[in-house]
DRENBATI-784751 format. One record per residue (C-alpha): chain; residue in three letters; x, y, z. Coordinates in pm, whole numbers, plus 50000, padded with zeros to 5 digits. Each point is the difference from the previous one (the first is absolute). Layout:
<recs>
<rec c="A" r="ala" u="X" v="Y" w="Z"/>
...
</recs>
This chain:
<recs>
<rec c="A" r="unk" u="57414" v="87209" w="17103"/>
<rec c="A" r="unk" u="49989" v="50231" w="50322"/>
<rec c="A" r="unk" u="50097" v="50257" w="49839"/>
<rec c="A" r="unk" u="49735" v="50007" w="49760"/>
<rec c="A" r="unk" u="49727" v="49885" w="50293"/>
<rec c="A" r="unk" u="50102" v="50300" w="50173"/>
<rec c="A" r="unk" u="49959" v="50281" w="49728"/>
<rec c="A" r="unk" u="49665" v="49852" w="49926"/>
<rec c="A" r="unk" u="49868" v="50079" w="50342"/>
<rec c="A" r="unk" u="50176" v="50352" w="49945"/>
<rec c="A" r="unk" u="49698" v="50288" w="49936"/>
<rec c="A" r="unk" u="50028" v="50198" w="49671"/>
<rec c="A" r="unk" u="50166" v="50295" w="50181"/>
<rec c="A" r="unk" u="50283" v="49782" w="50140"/>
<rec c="A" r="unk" u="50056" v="49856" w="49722"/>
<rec c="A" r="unk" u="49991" v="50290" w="49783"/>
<rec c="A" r="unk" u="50233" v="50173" w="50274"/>
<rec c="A" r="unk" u="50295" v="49731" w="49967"/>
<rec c="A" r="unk" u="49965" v="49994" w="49610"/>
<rec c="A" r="unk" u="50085" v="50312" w="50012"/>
<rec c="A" r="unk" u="50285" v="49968" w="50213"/>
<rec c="A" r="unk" u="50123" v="49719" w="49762"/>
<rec c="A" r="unk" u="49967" v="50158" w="49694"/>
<rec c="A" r="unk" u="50186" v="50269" w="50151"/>
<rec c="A" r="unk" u="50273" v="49809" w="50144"/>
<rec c="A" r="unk" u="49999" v="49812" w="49615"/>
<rec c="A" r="unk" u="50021" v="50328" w="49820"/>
<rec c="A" r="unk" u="50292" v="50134" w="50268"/>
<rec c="A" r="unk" u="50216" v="49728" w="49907"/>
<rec c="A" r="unk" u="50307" v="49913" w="50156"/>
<rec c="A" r="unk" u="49877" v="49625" w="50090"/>
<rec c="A" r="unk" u="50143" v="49628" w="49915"/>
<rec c="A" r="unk" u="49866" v="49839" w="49740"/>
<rec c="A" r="unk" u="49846" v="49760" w="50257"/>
<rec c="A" r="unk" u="49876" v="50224" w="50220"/>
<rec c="A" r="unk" u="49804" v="50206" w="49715"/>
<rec c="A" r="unk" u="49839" v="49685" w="49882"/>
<rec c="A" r="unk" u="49844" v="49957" w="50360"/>
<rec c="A" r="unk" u="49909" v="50351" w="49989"/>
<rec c="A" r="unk" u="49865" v="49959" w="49617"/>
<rec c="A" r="unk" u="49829" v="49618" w="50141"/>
<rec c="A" r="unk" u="49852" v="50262" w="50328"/>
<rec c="A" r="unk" u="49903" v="50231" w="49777"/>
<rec c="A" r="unk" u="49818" v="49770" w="49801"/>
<rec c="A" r="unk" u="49759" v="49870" w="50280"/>
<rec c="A" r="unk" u="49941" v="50332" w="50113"/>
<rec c="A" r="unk" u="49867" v="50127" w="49671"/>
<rec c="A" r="unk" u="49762" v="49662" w="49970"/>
<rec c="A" r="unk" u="49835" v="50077" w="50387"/>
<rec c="A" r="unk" u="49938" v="50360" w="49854"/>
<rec c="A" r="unk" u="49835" v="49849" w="49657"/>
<rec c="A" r="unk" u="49814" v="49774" w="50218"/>
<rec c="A" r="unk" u="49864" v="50274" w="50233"/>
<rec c="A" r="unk" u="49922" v="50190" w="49681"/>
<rec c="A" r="unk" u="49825" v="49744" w="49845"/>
<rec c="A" r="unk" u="49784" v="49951" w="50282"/>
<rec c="A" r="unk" u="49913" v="50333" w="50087"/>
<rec c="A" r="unk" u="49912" v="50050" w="49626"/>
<rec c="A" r="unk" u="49761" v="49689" w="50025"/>
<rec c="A" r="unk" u="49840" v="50145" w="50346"/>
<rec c="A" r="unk" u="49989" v="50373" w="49810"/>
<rec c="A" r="unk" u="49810" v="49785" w="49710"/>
<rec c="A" r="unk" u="49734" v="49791" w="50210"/>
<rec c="A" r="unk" u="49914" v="50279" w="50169"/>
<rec c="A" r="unk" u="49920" v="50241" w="49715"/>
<rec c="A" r="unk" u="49849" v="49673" w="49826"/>
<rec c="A" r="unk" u="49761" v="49963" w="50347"/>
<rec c="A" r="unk" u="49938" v="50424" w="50017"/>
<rec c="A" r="unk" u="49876" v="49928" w="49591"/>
<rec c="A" r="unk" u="49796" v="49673" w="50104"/>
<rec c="A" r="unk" u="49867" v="50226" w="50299"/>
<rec c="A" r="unk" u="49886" v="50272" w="49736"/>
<rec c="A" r="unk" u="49817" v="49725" w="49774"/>
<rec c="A" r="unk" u="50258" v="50075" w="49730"/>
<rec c="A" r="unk" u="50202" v="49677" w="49853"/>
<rec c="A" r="unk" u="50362" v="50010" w="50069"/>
<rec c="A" r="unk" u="50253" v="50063" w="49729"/>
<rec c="A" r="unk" u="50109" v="49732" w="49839"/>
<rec c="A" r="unk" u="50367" v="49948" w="49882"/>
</recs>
């Protein structure tokens, strides 16, 4: 559960960064079957901090342009 406490409180670059590194060290090969799991289980976490920092920035990049509309007296898009 650590584990996982500590690469949420990792920022998107970090995270992104050591994905990277993992998918890297995945695709090189040349690991035990147990330690490529770890790396697969790391990898993982790492991709769900990025999708969460993502998702969030998407929802900050949508209230904003929904406020600039609202500003402008136009309705926001709906979807």
């Amino acid at each position: 559960m650590a584990r996982t406490d500590e690469a949420a409180a990792l920022g998107y670059e970090q995270a992104r960064d050591e994905l990277i590194e993992v998918v890297r060290r995945l695709e090189a090969g040349g690991t035990s079957l147990e330690d490529s799991l770890a790396l697969w289980e790391r990898g993982e976490e790492l991709a769900k901090v990025c999708r969460r920092w993502l998702e969030g920035a998407r929802a900050r990049l949508d209230a904003s342009l929904a406020d600039e509309k609202a500003g402008a007296g136009q309705e926001p898009d709906a979807e």
